[in-house]
N, C-alpha and C positions, 0 to 999 in steps of 0.2 A: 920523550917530552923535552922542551928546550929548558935549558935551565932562567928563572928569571932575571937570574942579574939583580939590576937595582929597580925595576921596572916599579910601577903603580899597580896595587892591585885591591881590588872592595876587600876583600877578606882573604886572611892568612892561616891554611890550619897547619898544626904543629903536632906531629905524631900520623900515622899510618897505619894505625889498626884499626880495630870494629869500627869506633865513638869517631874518630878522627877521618875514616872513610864516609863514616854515614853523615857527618859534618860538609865534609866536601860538596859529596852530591846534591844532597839539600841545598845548600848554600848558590851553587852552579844552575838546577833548577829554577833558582827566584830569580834566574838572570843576570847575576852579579860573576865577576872575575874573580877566579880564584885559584892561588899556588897552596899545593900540600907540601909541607916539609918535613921528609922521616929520616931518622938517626941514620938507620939499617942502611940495608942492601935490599930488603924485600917487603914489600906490604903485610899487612895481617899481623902483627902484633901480637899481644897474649890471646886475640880471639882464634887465630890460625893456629893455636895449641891449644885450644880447649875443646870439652867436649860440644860447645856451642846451645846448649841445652836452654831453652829462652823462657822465662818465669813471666805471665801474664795469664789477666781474667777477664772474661768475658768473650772467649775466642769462638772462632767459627770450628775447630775442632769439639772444642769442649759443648757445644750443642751439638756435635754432631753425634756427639754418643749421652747428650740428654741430661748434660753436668748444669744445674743453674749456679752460675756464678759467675760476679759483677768486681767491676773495678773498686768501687765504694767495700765490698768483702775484702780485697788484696790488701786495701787501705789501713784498713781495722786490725787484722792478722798480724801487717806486717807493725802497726806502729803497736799495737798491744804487746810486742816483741821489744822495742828497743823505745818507746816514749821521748822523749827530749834528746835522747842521741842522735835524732834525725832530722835534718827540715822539713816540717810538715806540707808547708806550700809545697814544697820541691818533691815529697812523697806523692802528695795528691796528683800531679802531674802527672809523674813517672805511671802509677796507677792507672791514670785517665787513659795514657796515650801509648801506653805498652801494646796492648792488642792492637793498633792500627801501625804500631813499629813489628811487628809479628808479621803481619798481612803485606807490607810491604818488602819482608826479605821475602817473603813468596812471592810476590810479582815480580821479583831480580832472579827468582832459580830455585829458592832454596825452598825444598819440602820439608811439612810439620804434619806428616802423618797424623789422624785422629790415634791409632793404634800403639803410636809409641808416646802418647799424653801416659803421665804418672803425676803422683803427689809426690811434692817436694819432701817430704817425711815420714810416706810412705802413708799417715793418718788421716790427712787433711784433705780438701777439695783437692783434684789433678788441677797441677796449674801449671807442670814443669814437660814444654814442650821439645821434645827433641829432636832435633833434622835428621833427615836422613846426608850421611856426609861428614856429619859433625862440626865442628869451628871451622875447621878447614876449609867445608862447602859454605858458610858463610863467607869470609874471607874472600874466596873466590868468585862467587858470585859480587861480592863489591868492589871488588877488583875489576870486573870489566863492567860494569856499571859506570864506576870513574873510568876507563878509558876510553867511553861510548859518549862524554861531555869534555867540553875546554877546561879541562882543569890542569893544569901546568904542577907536574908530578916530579918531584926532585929529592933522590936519595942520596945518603950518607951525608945529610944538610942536617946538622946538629944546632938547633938556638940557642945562641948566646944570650942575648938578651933580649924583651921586649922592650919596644920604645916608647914612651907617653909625650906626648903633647906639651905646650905650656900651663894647657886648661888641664893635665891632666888625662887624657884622653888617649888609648893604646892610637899609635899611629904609625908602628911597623915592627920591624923587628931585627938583629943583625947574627950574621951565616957566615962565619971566617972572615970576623972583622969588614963582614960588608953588611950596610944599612940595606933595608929592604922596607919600601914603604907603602900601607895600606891602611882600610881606614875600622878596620879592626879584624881583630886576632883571637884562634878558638884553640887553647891548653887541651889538644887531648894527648898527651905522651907518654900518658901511662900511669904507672902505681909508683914506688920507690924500692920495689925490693932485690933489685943489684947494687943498691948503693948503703953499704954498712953504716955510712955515720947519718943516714937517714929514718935506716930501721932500727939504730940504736935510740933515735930523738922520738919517733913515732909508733913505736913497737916494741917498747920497754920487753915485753912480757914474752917474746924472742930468745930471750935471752937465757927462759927457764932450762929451755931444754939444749944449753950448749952449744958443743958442738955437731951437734947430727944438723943444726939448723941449714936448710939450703931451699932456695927461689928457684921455682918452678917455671917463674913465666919470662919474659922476653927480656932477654941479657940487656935490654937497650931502654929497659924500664926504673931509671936511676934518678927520680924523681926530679927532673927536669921543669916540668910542670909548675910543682910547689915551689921551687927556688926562683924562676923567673916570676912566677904568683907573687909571692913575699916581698920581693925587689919592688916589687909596683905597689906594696903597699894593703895586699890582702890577709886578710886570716885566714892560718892555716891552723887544723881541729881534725877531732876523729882520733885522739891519742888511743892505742890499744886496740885500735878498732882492723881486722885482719883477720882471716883465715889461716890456720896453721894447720893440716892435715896429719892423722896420726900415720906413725908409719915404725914396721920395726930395722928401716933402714939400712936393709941388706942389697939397696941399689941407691939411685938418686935418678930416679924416672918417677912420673904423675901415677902416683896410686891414690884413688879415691876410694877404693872397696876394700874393707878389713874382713877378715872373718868371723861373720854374723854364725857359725854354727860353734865359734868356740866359746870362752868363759872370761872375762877380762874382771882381774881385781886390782885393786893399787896397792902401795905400797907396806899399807896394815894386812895388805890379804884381804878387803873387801869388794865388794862389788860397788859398780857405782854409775851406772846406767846401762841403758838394754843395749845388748851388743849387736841387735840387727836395727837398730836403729839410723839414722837418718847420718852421714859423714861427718856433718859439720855438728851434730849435737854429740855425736861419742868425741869429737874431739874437743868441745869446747867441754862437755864434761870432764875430759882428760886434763882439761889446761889447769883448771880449779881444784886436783888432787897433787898427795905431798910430792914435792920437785915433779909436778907434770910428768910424771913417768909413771907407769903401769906394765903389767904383765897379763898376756894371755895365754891360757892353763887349756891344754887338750889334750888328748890319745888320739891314740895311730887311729884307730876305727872313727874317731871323728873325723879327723883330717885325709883320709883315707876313702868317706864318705859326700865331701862335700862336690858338690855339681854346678862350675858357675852358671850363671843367667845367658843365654845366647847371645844378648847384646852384648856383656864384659867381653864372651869370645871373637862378640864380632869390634868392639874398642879396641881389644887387643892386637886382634890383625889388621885392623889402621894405625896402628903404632901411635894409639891415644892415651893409653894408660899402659901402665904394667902393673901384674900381679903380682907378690910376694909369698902366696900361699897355694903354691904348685910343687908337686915332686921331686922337680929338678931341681930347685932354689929349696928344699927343706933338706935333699942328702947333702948339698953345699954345704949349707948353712950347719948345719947338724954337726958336718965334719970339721967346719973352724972354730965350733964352740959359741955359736951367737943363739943358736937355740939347743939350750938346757936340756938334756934325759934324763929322769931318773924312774927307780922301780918303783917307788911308792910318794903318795903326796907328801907326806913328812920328812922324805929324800929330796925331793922338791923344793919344798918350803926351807929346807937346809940350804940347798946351792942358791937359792936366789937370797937368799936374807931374808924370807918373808915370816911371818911370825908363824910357827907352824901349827898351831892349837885353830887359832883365826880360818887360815886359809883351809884346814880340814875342815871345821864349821861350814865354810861358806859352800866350798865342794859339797858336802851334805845336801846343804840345802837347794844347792841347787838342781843333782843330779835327783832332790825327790822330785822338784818341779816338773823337770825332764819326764819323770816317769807317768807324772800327772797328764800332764801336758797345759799346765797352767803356771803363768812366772808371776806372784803372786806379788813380788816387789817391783821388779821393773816393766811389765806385760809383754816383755819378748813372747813372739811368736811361737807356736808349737811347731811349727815346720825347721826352726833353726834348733829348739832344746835339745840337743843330743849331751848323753850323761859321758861324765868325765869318769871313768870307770875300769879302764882294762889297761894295765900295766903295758909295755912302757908310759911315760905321764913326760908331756913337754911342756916347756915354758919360754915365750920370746918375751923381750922386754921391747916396748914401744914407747914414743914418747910425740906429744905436736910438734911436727919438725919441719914437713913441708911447706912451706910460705907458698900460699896460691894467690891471693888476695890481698893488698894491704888497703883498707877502709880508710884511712887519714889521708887528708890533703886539703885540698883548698874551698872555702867557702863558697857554697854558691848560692843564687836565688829561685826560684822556681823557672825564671828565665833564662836560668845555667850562665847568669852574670857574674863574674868572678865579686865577690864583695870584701872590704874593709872588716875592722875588728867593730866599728860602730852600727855595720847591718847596709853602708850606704857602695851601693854598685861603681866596679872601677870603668866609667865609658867604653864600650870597645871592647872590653874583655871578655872572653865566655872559656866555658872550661864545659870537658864532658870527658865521661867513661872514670878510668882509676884514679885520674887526677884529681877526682873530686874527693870531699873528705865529712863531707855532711849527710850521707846518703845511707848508706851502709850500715852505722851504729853498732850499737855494741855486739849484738848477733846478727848472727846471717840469714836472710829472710828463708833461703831455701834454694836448691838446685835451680837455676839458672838465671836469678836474681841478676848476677855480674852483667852475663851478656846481656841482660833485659834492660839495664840501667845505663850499660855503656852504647847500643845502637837505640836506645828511643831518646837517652840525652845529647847522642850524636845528634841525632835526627835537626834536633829540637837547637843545638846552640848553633846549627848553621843558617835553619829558617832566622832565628833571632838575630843570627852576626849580620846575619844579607839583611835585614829588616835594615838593621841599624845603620852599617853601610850606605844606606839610601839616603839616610838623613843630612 
């Protein structure tokens, strides 16, 4: 692609991932000129490292196996989850036009099997679709989608600044101290979690669990977005608002799956949510117990017992996740002393510090559960309750340490217009994908929420930026 120099051009996107591709295209669509400008070397962003897994209701999957459920459902669920943490217009939207953002990464490549539809928490309506490919096959498929349109494509082009107008009005933007001018501009650059003194301003609660903390997603995601946003005069919100994934940090790869067949108590030696439950709820459970640290308590015959899901082994061998709870990483770990042995649970409760009267208690109760096959406190499944029972007895300690997601960033309107602290739209500006900071709220709506937000918000602030452009 040629580089554009100082040239004119309708709209400017800023970033190269999901939001920021699916910006492009759209934008390019409505017939308007458009340059993309990504930090990188390569396209795909934090979506080309995810599992790509795309959260929407009312799909043609989801009738296809006879699930009724509507955008106005997604709506309700999700805001019943976080109330005034989120912009309502701007949920309604997301809602409305998620499944038509779904149907369109299938008309570019990407398959959503009905087969691999699940609920986002395992309880609720299936609404978490996922490609066959994963982020990567998103990614890729938008990738030559933009290279199938005039979009003038330029890497290792970092913004410095956005430019406004006299009126006030985004009117370009400047790339190594070179002006670059167009007649507005769409923030998709990402989240802020390579940049420490952002996630210290934005993600106070990062900080609980030390130093195990480490960012999972695209090294180039150093909240670029929000600083050029702020400069021009927007609000930036969503404080604490972030995904942290528990993890017992015996690597620093994407682990999303804990294990659901063992026993997780905190630091009194209690229990304190179901541990086959849904990633982001055992970890935000985890974040709200003493110092965000926990331990999970098993024996060899559990650990020894459990059989991943075909997909984890088929994740695995795309090199999407890694697992922490396999043979070869438990004689490892065992041997440098990060997972605890001992002969009895009162041996146990000794080496970890945990109160040893308590964490018998809890062992009790739960391995009766086990026996029942009824978890009469948290409703774990009977297929995970395996009892903690047969000498030797382990213990890892875990803590929310992986940063996947950071929720905070820039205001926007349901038109994905960047807006002021007063509610009033900055001309010209649109923002979409992690840049945004009004979306997300306090909790995480559910497995593939992110990508669902970040490719229908794409979608959505390039139709808007090319509208505006026109004017």
């Amino acid at each position: 692609m040629a580089d554009p120099g100082t040239e004119d051009f309708d709209v400017i996107v800023l970033g190269g991932g999901g939001a920021g591709m699916s910006a492009a295209i759209n934008a390019a669509d409505a017939g308007r000129r458009v340059a993309l400008l990504e930090a990188g070397d390569r396209l795909g962003g934090s979506t080309a490292l995810a599992g790509g897994v795309f959260y929407a209701a009312g799909t043609a999957a989801q009738r296809e196996l006879g699930i009724k459920d509507s955008p106005d459902a997604m709506y309700r669920d999700v805001l019943a989850l976080n109330g005034d943490s989120v912009c309502k217009p701007a949920l309604r939207r997301l809602c409305d036009e998620a499944g038509g953002a779904l149907e369109w990464l299938n008309s570019l490549g990407v398959e959503f099997p009905a087969s691999r539809l699940s609920s986002p928490n395992g309880r609720s309506v299936p609404r978490s679709h996922e490609p066959v490919g994963f982020g990567m096959r998103i990614a890729e498929c938008l990738d030559t989608a933009l290279s199938q349109r005039p979009v003038d494509v330029v890497r290792r082009a970092r913004a410095e600044k956005v430019l406004l107008s006299p009126a006030g009005r985004a009117s370009g933007v400047v790339v190594d101290g070179e002006p670059i001018s167009c007649r507005s501009v769409v923030l998709a650059t990402g989240g802020f979690g390579g940049d420490e003194a952002w996630v210290a301003r934005m993600l106070p609660k990062a900080r609980r669990p030390g130093d195990w903390v480490w960012h999972v997603g695209n090294k180039n995601n150093r909240g670029d977005g929000l600083r050029l946003a702020e400069e021009c005069g927007a609000q930036i919100e969503g404080i604490d608002s972030g995904l942290l994934l528990a993890t017992p940090n015996f690597h620093r790869d994407l682990e999303v799956l804990g294990p659901d067949w063992a026993l997780m108590v905190n630091l009194e030696g209690r229990r304190f949510t179901r541990e086959d439950g849904a990633y982001w709820e055992i970890s935000e459970a985890l974040e709200a117990q003493p110092e965000s640290r926990a331990y999970v308590i098993f024996d060899r015959t559990m650990f020894e017992g459990a059989k991943p899901h075909p997909r984890v082994l088929e994740a695995l061998a795309a090199g999407v996740i890694t697992v922490s709870w396999v043979p070869r990483m438990f004689e490892e770990q065992l041997a440098k002393g990060r997972i605890i042995e001992a002969a009895s649970i009162e041996q146990l409760a000794q080496r970890t510090g945990l109160p040893a009267k308590t964490l018998s208690d809890t062992v009790a109760r739960y391995n009766a559960a086990a026996r029942s096959g009824q978890d009469a406190e948290y409703d774990k499944t009977a297929a995970s309750l395996k009892p903690v029972e047969t000498a030797p007895f382990y213990a890892v300690e875990v803590r929310p340490a992986i940063l996947t997601v950071t929720g905070g960033g820039v205001r926007i309107d349901a038109a994905t217009r960047v807006c002021s602290p007063t509610g009033a739209a900055i001309p010209g500006l649109f923002a979409a994908g992690e840049t945004v900071g009004n979306l997300y709220g306090r909790h995480y709506a559910g497995t593939g929420y992110a990508i669902a937000s970040s490719i229908t918000f794409g979608r959505v602030a390039g139709q808007e930026a090319a509208a505006f452009s026109g004017r």
